[in-house]
N, C-alpha and C positions, 0 to 999 in steps of 0.2 A: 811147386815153387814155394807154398805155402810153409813157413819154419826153415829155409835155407839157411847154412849158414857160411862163410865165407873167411877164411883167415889169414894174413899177409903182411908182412911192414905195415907199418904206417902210411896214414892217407897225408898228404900236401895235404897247408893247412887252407888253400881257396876252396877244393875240393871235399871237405869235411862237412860241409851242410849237405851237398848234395846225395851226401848218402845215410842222412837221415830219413826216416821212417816219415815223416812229417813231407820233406822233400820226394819222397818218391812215390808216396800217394797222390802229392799236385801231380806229376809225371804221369803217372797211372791217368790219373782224367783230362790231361790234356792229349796222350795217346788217343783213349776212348773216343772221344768229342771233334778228332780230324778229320778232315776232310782228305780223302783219299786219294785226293788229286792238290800236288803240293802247289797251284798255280790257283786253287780257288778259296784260299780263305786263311787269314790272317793266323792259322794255329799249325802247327807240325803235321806232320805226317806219319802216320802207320809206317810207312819206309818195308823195307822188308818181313814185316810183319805179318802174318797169313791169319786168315780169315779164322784160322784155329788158335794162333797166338791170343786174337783179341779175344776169342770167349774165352780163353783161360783168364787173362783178365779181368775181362766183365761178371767173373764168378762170384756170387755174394759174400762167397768164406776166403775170397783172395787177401792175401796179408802181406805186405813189406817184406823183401828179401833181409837179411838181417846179413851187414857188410858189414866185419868189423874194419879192415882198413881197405883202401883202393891201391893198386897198380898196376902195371901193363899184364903181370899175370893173371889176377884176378878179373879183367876185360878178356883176355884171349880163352880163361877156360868157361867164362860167363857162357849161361845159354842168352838165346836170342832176344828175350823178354827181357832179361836183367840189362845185358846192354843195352836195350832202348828204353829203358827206364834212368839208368845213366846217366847217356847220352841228352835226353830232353833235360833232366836232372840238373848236370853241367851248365848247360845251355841257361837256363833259367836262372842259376845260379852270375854267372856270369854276363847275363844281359843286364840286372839290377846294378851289379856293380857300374858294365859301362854307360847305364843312365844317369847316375850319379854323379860317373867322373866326364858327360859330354859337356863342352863347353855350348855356351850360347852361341847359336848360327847356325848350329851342326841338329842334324837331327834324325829317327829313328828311322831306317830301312822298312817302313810299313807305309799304309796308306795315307793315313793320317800324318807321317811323319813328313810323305813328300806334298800334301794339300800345305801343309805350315810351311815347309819348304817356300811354294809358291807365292803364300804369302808374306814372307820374310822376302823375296825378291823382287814382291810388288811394293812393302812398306819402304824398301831402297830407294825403289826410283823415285815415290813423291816425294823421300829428302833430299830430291835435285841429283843423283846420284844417275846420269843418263847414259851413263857408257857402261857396257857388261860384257863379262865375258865368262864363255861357258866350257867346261873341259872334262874328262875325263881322268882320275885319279887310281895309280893300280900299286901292287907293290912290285918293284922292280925283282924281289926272288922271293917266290911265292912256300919256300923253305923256310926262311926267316920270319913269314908272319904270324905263327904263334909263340914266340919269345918276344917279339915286336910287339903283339897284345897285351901279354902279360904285363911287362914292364909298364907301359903305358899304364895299363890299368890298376901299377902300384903291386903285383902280385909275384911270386918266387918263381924264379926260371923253372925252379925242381917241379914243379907241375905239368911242365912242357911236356915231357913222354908220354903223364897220363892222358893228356887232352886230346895229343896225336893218337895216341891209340886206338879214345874212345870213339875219334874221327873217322878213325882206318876200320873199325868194327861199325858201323852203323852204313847204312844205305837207305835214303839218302844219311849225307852227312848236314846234321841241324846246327853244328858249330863252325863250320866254312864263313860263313858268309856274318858271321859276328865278329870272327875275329877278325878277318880284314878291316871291317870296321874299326873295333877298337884297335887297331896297329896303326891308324890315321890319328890318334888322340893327338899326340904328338906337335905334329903340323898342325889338328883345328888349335891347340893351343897357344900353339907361337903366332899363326895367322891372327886371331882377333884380340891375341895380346898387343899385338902391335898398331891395332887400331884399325886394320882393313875391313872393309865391307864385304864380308868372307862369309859364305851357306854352303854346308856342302851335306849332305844327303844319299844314302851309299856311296854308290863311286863318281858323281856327278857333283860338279863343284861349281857353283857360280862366283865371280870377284863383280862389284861394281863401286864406279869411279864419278867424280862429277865431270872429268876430263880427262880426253885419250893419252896424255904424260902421267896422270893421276893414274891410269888402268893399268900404261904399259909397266908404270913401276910394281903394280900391285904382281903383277904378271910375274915379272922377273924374279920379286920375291919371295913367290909362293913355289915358283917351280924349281929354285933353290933349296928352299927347305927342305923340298919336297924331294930332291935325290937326297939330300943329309940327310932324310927320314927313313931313306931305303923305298923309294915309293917314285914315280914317274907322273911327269901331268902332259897328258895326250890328247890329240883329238880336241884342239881350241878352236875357238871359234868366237869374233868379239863381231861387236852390235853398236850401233848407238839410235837410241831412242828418240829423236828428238820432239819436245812438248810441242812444237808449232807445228811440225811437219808429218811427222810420224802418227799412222794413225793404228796401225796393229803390226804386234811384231811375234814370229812363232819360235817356239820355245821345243825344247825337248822331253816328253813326257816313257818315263819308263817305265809304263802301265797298259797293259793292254783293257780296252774297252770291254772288262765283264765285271762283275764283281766281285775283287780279285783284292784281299792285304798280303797279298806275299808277290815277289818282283819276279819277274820272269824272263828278264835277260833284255826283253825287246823294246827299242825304242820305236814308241808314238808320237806321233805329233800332238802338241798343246797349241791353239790359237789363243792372244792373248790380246784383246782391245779394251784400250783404256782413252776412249778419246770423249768426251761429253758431248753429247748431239750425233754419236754415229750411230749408224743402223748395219745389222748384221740379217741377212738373206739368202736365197739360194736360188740360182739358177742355170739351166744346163749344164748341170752337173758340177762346180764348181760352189764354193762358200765367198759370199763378195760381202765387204764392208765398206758402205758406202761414208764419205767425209762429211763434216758439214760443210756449207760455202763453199768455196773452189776448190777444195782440197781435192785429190784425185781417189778415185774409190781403189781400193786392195781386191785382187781375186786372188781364190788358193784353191786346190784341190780339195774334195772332199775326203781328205784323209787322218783330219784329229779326231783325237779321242777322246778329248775333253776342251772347251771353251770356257775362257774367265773372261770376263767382265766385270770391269772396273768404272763404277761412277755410272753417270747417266747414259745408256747404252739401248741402244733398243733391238729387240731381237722380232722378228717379221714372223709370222704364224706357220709360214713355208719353214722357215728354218726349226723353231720350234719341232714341227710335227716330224721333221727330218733327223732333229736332233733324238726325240725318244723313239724312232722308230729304227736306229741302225745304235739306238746303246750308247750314245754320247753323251756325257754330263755337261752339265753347265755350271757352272758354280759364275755368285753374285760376290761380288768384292765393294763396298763402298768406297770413293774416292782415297781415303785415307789407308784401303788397305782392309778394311773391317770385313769380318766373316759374313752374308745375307744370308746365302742359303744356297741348294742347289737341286735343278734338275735333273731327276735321274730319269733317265731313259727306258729302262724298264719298268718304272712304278707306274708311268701316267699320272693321268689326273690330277697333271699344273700342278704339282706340290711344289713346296718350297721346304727342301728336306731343312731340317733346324731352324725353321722360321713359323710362323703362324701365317706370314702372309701366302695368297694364292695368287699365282698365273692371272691375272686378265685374260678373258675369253677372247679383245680385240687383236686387230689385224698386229699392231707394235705392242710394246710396252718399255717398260723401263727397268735395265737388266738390272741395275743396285744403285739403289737412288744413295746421294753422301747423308 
């Protein structure tokens, strides 16, 4: 592959970095450095790459394909290396832009993207904000979502063929699930221009309201946009939290419990307590959050995958020991919302991942002091 060279019209001009010599060396190492299994870790995937693709690769004397321009030709007579050099290529090309162009509320289809996520849902409700509601966002013709990207993203429809192509040549494809994203610009844009309390995070959106006339408007106007966007909002589902009453409420987490920055389709359950003085436990099988005073304790199945805790919270040494030994995170929120830290299930040993502080060895403790 080493000295290639490739000749053909001109490249689109969003597409031009990406086939820089510079651009396809990052490609090259983030190929190298995946994990093979596209569900455990926050980089690309080998894709149809064979164990012989990647030593050609990892050859010390391997050198940048030399593309003078890009099109649907030049991807169809590409070998298999160069397309997935491409294709990560694009992708990364492309991801910068739509980081740039996401609006605030909205945020990156990773791990980190949907923990901020949470937090931005959690910073809602302590500004009085107790009614939510939760949906699912798709594009109505799954045809349209790469010109639907593009534009959004400010960029020349005339890229559209290459982008499809370099999609229809790769396996997996590493540019699906970005553009959907970016084809939502759109609507996050009109949504928090207008003032609404709008998070949305792949295809999972949250609205929250201080009142359910407040919510049902927010409702009505997003799922508006959201056919004029070419895009459908499904799958709702509205809550009200209330501060006096309400002492934990569950959420929908689309993460499965491993160590895992890439999505994998399935929704988990998230437990969510934020009530100061409650205590979180485990018994016959069941996860119970008991009230303070008269309040009535919550029982749930033991089936989250991640527990937040907000504010003075105490989690019981059962629950603890249950939580790292079936891989459930804990993560600590301060009253206000603020990051503490979190329990990770497989590390042990009471850490408080991003924090200095440890676990207390006793029976309770206190999940994230404000």
């Amino acid at each position: 592959m080493e000295g290639q060279t490739m000749t053909t019209p001109a490249t689109a001009s969003s597409l031009r970095e990406a086939t820089s010599p510079e651009a396809l060396t990052r490609a090259r190492r983030r190929l190298l450095t995946a994990h093979p299994d596209p569900t455990s870790a926050n980089t690309p995937t080998p894709g149809s790459l064979t164990d012989e693709h990647l030593r050609v690769l990892a050859a010390h004397d391997w050198a940048p394909p030399r593309i003078a321009a890009l099109d649907a030709n030049t991807i169809a007579t590409a070998d298999a290396i160069t397309r997935a050099l491409l294709a990560e290529s694009a992708r990364e090309s492309l991801e910068r832009r739509l980081t740039t162009e996401r609006p605030n509320g909205t945020y990156d289809d990773t791990r980190a993207g949907h923990d901020a996520f949470s937090r931005g849902v959690v910073e809602d409700y302590d500004h009085g904000n107790h009614h939510l509601a939760r949906a699912t966002i798709c594009p109505a013709d799954p045809g349209l979502v790469t010109r639907a990207a593009l534009s959004a993203l400010g960029l020349p429809d005339t890229d559209a063929p290459i982008i499809d192509e370099l999609a229809r040549a790769s396996d997996p494809n590493p540019l699906a699930r970005l553009l959907a994203d970016a084809a939502l610009l759109d609507l996050d844009r009109y949504a928090t221009g207008r003032g609404l309390r709008y998070s949305r995070v792949g295809t999972t959106l949250m609205l929250a309201a201080p009142n359910e006339q407040r919510l049902a408007d927010a409702i009505d106007t997003v799922a508006a946009a959201a056919i004029n966007a070419g895009a459908r909002v499904t799958d709702l589902t509205t809550q009200c939290i209330d501060d006096e009453k309400a002492l934990a409420s569950v959420g929908i987490d689309p993460w499965t419990a491993k160590p895992s920055d890439e999505p994998t389709g399935q929704a988990d359950r998230i437990l969510y307590v934020g009530r100061d003085g409650a205590r979180v436990h485990v018994k016959a099988g069941r996860v119970l959050v008991d009230a303070p005073g008269s309040l009535p304790a919550t029982s749930l199945p033991k089936t989250a995958s991640r527990i937040v805790l907000s504010g003075n919270v105490g989690l019981s040494a059962g629950a603890r020991s249950w939580a790292m030994r079936s891989g459930v995170d804990v993560v600590c929120l301060s009253r206000r919302g603020s990051y503490q830290g979190t329990l990770i299930g497989a590390n042990g040993e009471r850490t408080l991942v991003g924090s200095s502080r440890k676990w207390p060895s006793s029976v309770t403790m206190s999940g994230a002091s404000a």
